[in-house]
N, C-alpha and C positions, 0 to 999 in steps of 0.2 A: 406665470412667467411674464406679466404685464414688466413693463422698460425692462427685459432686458440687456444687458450687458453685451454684443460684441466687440471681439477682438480680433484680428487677422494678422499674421506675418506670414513669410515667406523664405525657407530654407531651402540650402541647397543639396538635394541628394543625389548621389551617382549621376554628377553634370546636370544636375536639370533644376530646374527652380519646382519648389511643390506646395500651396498653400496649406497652413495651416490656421482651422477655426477655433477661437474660444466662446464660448459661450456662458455665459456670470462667472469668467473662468475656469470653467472647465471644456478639455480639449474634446473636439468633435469625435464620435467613436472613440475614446478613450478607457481603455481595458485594462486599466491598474482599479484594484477595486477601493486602495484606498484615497486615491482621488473622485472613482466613482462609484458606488456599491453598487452590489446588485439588488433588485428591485425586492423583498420579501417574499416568499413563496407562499402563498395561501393554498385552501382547499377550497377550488370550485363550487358554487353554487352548485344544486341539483338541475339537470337539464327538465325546463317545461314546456313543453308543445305550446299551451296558451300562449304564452311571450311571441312566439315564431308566426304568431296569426295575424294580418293585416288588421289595422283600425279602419273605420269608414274614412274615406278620401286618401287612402293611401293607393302609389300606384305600383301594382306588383309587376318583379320583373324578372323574378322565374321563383316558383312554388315547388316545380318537380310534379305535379300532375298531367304536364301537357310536357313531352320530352320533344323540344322546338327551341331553337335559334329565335325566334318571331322577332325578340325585344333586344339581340344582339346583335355585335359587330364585331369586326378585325379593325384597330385602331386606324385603320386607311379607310376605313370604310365598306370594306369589300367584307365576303364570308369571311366568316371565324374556322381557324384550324383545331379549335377546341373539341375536347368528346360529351357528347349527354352518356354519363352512366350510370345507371342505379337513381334515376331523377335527383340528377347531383351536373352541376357544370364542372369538366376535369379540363384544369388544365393542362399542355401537351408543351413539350420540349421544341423547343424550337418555332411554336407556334404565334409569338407574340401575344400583346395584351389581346383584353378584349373587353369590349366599353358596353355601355348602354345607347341604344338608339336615341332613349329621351335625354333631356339634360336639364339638371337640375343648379339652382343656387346654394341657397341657406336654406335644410333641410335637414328631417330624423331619417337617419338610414339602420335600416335592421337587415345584418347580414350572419348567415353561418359559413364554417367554412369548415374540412377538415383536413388535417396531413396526410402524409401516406402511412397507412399503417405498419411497415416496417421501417423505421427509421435508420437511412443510411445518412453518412457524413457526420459533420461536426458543425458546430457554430453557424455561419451563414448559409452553411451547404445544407441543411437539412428544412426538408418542409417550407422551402421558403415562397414566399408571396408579395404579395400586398394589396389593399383596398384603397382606392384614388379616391377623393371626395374632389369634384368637377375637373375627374383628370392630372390633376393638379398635387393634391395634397394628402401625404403618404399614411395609412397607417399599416403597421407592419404584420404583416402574418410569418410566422416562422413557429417550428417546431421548439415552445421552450421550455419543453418538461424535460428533466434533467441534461438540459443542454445548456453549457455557458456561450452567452457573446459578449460583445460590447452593448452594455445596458441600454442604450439610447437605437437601438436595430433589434433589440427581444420582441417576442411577439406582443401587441402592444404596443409599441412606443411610435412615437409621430418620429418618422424615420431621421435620424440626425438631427433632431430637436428634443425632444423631449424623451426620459425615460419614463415606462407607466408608473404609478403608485407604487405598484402590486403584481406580480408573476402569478397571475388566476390559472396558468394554461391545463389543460384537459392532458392527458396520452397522447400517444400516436393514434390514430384512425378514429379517434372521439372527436363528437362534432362539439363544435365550440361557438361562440356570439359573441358577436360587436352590437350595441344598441349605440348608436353614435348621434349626438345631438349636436349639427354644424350651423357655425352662421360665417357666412362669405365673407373676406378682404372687402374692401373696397376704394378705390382709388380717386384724385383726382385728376383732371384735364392734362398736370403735368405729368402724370402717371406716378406722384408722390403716393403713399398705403396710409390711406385718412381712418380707416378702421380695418386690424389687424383677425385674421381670422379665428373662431376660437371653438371647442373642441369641448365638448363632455361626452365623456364615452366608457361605457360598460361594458366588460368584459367577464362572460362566463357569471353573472352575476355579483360580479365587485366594481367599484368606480374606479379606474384606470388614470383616466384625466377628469380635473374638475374646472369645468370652465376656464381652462388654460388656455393662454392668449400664446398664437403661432407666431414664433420669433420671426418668420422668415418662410423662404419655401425647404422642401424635402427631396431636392433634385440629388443625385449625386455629383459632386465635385472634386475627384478624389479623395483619397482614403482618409482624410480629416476635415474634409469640405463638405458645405453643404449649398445651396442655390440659397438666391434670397428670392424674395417677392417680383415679381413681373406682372407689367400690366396683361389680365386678361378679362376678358367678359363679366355678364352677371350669372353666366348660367354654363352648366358643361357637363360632360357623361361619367356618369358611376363606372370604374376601371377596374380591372384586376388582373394581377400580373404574372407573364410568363417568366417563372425563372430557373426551368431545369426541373421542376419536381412536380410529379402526378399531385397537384394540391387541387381539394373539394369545395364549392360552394354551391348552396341552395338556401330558400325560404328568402326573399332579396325583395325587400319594398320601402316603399322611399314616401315619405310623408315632405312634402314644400312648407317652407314655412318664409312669410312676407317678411322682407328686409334684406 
């Protein structure tokens, strides 16, 4: 996605002004599939333990052998209202994010995660999530085995930026992976984005994004909006997100990598 293309106006609906985004021309969250399709459905790689195993110098930040908060937080900082169950991090309704105490820049993150095993709702209501790269930068977790959304919010996709390749997604209560290979924004003095963030990421054993350069941020900004880039640090905490649904993670380590 290197340059790019936005666009932005702004209409008016039921009294109010409401931005909407394009992106190389196509509308933000856009759910006509012949403007956007949906992503190809593949078959899963086979799940392997080996993959899930730290490399040397990586820093692990929950295994599920030691059932402990040690390496977490409540995005405020204080305790996490999250549960340890089954050496699995769950998270709780109403609980907010919950970050990593360490913080990381440009960096390989190897994360699992799993749905709830009985899949209620539809589209963005079911199994939904997400994985923050320094806090900051979305990728989506959501239940997308035979559920439709807006391709660019399926599980997978760099949230309102990018749809993935490929719909790799597992069932419900099958655990699933991200192997995410990130390297930082970075800014200058005027807080202009002198080097745009960018993404390879494997999911369930297919390549999702290949070195796909981050148009912008993955904030929400209403329902066809997306954030752009804001100056922040070089470094920041692995996040994952409270959004209504008993959603699983475990096996979580973070390789740094300089630049």
């Amino acid at each position: 996605m290197s340059g790019s293309v936005i666009r932005k106006e702004v209409r008016e609906q039921n009294g109010r002004k409401v931005e909407y985004m394009f992106i190389n021309g196509v509308k933000v969250h856009e759910t006509d599939p012949e403007k956007q399709p949906q992503p190809p459905v593949v078959k899963p790689k086979s799940y392997d333990s080996e993959e899930a195993k730290p490399p040397a110098g990586a820093v692990v930040l929950f295994d599920g052998t030691k059932e402990t908060f040690e390496n977490w937080e409540a995005a405020d900082g204080g305790p996490t209202k999250w549960n340890l169950v089954n050496g699995a991090l769950e998270s709780v309704k109403g609980g907010g994010y919950i970050q990593s105490k360490n913080e990381f820049g440009s960096c390989r993150l190897y994360i699992e995660f799993a749905t709830p095993v009985v899949a209620k709702g539809k589209g963005q209501g079911r199994g939904n999530s997400g994985v923050f790269l320094m806090g900051q930068y979305e990728i989506q977790v959501l239940d997308s085995y035979n559920n439709i959304t807006y391709p660019d919010g399926q599980c997978g996709a760099l949230y309102g930026r990018a749809k993935p390749l490929v719909n790799a997604s597992r069932g419900p209560g099958e655990w699933q992976s991200y192997d995410i290979i990130f390297h930082r924004p970075q800014f200058d003095q005027e807080g202009k984005v002198t080097r745009k963030a960018k993404f390879f990421v494997i999911h369930n054993g297919h390549v999702i994004h290949d070195h796909l350069e981050l148009s912008g941020g993955t904030g929400w900004r209403g329902p066809h909006s997306i954030s752009e880039y804001k100056v922040h640090g070089d470094t920041g905490p692995i996040k994952m997100q409270d959004h209504g649904n008993p959603v699983r993670f475990r096996n979580i380590w973070v390789v740094p990598i300089q630049g």
